[in-house]
C-alpha positions as CSV (number, residue, x, y, z in Angstrom):
1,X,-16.7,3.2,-58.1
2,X,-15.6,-0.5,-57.2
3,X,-12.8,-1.1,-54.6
4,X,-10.2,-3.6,-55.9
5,X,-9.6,-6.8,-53.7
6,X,-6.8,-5.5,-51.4
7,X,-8.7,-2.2,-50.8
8,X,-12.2,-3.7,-49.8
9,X,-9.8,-6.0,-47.0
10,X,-8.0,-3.1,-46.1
11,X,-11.3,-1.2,-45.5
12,X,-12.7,-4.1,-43.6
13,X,-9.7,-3.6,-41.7
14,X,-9.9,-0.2,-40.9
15,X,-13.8,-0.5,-39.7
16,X,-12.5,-3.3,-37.6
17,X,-10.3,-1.2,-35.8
18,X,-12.4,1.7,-35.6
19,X,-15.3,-0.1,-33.9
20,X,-13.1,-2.1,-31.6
21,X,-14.6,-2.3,-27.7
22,X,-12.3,0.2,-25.6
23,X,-10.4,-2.7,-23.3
24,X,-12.0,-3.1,-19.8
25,X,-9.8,-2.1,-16.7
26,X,-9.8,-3.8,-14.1
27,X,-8.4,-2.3,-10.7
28,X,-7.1,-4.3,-7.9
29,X,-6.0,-3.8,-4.4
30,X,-5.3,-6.3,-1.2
31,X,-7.6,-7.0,1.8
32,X,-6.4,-3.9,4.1
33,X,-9.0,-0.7,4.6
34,X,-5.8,1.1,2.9
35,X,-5.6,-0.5,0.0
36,X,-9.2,-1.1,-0.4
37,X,-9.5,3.0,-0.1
38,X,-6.4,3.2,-3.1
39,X,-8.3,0.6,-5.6
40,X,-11.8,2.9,-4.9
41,X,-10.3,5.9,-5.5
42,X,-8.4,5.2,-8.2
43,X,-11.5,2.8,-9.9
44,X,-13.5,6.0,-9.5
45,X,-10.7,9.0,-10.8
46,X,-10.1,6.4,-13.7
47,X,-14.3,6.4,-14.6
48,X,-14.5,9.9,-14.3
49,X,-11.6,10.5,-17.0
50,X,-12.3,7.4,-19.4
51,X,-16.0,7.9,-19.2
52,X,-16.6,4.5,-18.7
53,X,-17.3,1.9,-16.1
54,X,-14.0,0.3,-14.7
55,X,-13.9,-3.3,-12.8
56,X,-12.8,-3.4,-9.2
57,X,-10.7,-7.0,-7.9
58,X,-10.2,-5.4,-4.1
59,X,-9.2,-7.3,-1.0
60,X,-7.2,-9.9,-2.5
61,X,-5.4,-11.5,0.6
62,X,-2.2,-10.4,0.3
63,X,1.1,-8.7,-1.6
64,X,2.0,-12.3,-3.9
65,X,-1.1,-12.7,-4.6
66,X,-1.8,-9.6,-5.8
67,X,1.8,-9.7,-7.8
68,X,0.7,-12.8,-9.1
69,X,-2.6,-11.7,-10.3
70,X,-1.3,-8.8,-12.4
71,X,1.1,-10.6,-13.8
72,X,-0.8,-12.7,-14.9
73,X,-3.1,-10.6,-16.7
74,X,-6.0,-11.1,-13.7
75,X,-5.9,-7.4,-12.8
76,X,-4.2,-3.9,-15.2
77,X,-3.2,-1.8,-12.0
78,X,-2.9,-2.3,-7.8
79,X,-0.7,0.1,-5.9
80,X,2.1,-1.6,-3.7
81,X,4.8,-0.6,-1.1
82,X,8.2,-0.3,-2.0
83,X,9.3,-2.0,1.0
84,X,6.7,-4.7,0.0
85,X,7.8,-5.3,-3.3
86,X,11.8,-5.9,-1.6
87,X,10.3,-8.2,0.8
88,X,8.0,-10.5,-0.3
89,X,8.8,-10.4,-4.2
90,X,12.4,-9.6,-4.8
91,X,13.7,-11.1,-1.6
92,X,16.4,-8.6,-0.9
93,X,17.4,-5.4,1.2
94,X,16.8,-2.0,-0.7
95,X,19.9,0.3,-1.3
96,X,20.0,2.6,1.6
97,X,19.5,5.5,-0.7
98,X,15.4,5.3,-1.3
99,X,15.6,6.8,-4.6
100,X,17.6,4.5,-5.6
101,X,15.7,1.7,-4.4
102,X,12.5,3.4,-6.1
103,X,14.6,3.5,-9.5
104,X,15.4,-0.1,-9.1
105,X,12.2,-1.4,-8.7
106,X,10.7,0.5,-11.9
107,X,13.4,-0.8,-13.7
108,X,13.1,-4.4,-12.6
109,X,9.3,-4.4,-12.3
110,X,9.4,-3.5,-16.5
111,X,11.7,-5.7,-16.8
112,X,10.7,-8.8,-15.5
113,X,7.2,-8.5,-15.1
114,X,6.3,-6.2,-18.0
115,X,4.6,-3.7,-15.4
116,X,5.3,0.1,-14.9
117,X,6.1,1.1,-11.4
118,X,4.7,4.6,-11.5
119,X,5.7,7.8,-9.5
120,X,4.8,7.8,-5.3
121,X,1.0,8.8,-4.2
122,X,2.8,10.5,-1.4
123,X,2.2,8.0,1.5
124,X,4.5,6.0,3.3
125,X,3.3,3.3,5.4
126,X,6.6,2.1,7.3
127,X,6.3,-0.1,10.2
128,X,6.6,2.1,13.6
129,X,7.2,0.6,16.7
130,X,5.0,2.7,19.4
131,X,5.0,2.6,22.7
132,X,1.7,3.9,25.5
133,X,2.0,7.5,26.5
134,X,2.4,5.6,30.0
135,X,5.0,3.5,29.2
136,X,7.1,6.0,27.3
137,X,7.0,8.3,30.5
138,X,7.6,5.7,33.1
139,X,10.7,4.0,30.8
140,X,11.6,6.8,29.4
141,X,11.5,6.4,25.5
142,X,12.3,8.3,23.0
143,X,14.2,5.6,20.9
144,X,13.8,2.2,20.2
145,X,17.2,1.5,21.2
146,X,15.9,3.1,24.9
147,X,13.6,0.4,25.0
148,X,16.7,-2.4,24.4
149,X,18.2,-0.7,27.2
150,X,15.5,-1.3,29.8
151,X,16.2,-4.4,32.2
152,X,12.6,-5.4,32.9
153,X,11.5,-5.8,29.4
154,X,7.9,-4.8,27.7
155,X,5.1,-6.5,26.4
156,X,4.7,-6.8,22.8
157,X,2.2,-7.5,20.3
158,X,1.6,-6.6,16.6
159,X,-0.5,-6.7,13.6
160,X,-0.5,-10.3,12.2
161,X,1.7,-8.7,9.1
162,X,4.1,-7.0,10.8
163,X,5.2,-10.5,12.5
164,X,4.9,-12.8,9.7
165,X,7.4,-10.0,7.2
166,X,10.6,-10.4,6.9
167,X,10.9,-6.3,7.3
168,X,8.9,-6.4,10.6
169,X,9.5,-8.4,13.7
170,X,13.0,-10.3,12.7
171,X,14.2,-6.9,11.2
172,X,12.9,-5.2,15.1
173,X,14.8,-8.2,16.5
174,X,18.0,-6.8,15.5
175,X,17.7,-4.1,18.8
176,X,17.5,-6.7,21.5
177,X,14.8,-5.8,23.6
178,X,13.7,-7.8,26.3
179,X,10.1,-9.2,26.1
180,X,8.0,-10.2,29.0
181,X,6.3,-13.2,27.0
182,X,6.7,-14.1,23.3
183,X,5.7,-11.3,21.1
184,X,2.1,-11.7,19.9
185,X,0.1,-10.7,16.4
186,X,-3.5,-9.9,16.9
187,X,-6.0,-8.3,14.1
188,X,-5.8,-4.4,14.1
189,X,-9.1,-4.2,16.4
190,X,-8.1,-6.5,19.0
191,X,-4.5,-5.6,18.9
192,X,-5.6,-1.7,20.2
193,X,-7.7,-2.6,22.7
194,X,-5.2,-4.5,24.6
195,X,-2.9,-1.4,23.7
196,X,-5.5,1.1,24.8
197,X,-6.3,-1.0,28.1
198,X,-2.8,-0.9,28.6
199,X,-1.9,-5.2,28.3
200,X,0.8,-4.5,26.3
201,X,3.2,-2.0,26.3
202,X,4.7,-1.8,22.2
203,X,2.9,-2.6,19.5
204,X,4.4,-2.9,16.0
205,X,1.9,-1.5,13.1
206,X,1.9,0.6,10.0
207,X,2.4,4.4,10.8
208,X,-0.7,5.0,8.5
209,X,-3.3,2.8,10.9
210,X,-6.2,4.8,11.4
211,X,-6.9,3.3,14.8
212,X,-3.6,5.9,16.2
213,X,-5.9,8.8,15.3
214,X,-7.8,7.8,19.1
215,X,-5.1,6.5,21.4
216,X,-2.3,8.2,23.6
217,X,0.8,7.1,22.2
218,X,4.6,8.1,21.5
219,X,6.4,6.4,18.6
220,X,9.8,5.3,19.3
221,X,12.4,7.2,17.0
222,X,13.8,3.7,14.6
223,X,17.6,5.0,15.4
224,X,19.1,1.8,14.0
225,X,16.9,2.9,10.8
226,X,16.0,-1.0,10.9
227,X,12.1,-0.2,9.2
228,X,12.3,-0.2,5.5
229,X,10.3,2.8,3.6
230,X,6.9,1.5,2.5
231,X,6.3,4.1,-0.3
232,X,2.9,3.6,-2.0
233,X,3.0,3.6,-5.5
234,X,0.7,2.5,-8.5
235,X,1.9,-0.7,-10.8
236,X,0.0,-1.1,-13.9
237,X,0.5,-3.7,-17.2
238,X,2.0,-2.1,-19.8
239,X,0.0,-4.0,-22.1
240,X,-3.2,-1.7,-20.4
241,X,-1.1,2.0,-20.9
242,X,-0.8,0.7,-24.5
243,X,-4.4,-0.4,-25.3
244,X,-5.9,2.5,-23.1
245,X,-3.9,5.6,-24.3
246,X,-5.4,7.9,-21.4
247,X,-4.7,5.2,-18.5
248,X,-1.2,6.9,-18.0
249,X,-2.1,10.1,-17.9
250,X,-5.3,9.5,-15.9
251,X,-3.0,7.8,-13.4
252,X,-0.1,10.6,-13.4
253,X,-2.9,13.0,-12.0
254,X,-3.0,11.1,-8.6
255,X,1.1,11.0,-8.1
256,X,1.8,13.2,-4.4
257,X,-2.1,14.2,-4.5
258,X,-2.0,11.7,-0.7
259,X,-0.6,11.7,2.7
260,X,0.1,9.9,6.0
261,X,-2.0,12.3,7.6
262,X,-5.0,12.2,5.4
263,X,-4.4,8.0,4.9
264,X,-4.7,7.8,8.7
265,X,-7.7,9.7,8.9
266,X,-10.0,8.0,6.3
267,X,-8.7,4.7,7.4
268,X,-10.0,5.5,11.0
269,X,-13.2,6.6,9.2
270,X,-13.5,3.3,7.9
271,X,-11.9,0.7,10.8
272,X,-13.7,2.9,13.7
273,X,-16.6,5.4,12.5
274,X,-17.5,2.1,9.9
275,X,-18.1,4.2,6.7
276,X,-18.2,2.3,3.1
277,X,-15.2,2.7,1.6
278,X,-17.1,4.0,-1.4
279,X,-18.3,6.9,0.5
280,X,-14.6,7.9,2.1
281,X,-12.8,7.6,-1.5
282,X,-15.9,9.5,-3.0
283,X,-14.6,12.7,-0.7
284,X,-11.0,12.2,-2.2
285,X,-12.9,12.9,-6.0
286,X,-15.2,15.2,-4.5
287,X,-12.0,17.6,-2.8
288,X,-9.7,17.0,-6.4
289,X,-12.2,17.6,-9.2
């Protein structure tokens, strides 16, 4: 039987499609041991359920970056922080309510950036303000605003983020508490050894650092609710949940599957017992298969 013109293109067409290459997904994350531990998990869920090899962008050095690199097509997916995403790329103070604020930014993000903002992982890595077991006892601290109220002031240093954010230091600055020196940012490993040795008395970090799991410390109560929420949550193209029709699904099975708890544990695993981050995100796959 012969095929007419218009049916031979239109089954060149059809084989086209048909033996198209599935499209390579490429998973990012920014430099922290957190986020490093999100991109290697979810490169590894993501090969497990496409049966196929997926690309890994990890540790790029910081949250516009990383915007700017899915948006522009340089990664599909990355999880990000609510309170991130309001600081650095939208400028502005979340509604109070953080539903809301969630809602908002799903709607924006597919909006303006043509990226879903999916359901929360189940950690949130707000800034905490924590004080020495010592210093909590000897001032005692139960609040941030008890620290305002001390006379003699403390000494205070924080991770190199939470100073430089617009949602850490200025937005602690709001309480007034008297510093003994200007407040100073270290890298996480130097930062709790001067805590540890006891050379500064309040340190302002992520309530998810794994390096808490090994010092005495109280964290100071946020009564002026001054911290944002920093809800993780994973931000993919659309353009990828439309050429890869599992990606979404593939992705729903890791919403509330995390915690702080468990966060702060494999990131002490990584920052202080110094295993790969391969091997850490292999036990999340290993304990949800």
């Amino acid at each position: 039987m012969h095929l007419s013109r218009r049916s031979f293109v239109a089954a060149l067409a059809l084989t086209g499609a048909c033996s198209k290459a599935p499209r390579k997904i490429v998973v990012g994350s920014k430099n922290t041991t957190e986020q490093a531990l999100f991109g290697e998990i979810i490169a590894l869920h993501l090969e497990r359920r496409l049966g196929r090899p997926v690309e890994r962008r990890l540790n790029l050095p910081g949250t516009q970056l990383a915007h700017d690199t899915i948006v522009g097509g340089g990664i599909d997916l990355y999880v990000e922080y609510s309170g991130a995403a309001y600081a650095v790329i939208k400028r502005e103070e979340p509604a109070k309510d953080p539903a809301i604020a969630l809602e908002r930014l799903k709607q924006e993000y597919s909006r303006a950036f043509l990226c879903e903002w999916l359901d929360p992982l189940g950690v949130d890595a707000a800034y905490i303000v924590v004080a020495t077991k010592q210093t909590a006892e000897d001032s005692k601290l139960v609040k941030i605003s008890d620290a305002a109220e001390d006379k003699t002031g403390f000494k205070f240093a924080s991770s190199i983020e939470f100073q430089e954010r617009s949602d850490g230091l200025p937005a602690l600055s709001g309480y007034r508490i008297r510093w003994k020196g200007p407040p100073r940012a270290f890298e996480n490993e130097r930062l709790y050894r001067l805590f540890q040795d006891g050379q500064v008395d309040l340190i302002g970090v992520n309530q998810t650092d794994g390096r808490l799991e090994k010092v005495n410390h109280v964290v100071l109560q946020d009564d002026k609710g001054v911290f944002r929420p920093q809800v993780a949550s994973i931000v993919v193209r659309q353009d990828a949940l439309k050429d890869e029709p599992l990606l979404k699904k593939s992705l729903a099975e890791l919403t509330g599957k995390f915690n702080n708890g468990q966060m702060r544990d494999w990131n002490y695993k990584v920052d202080v017992i110094r295993r790969p981050v391969t091997d850490v995100a292999r036990e999340f796959i290993k304990l949800n298969s």
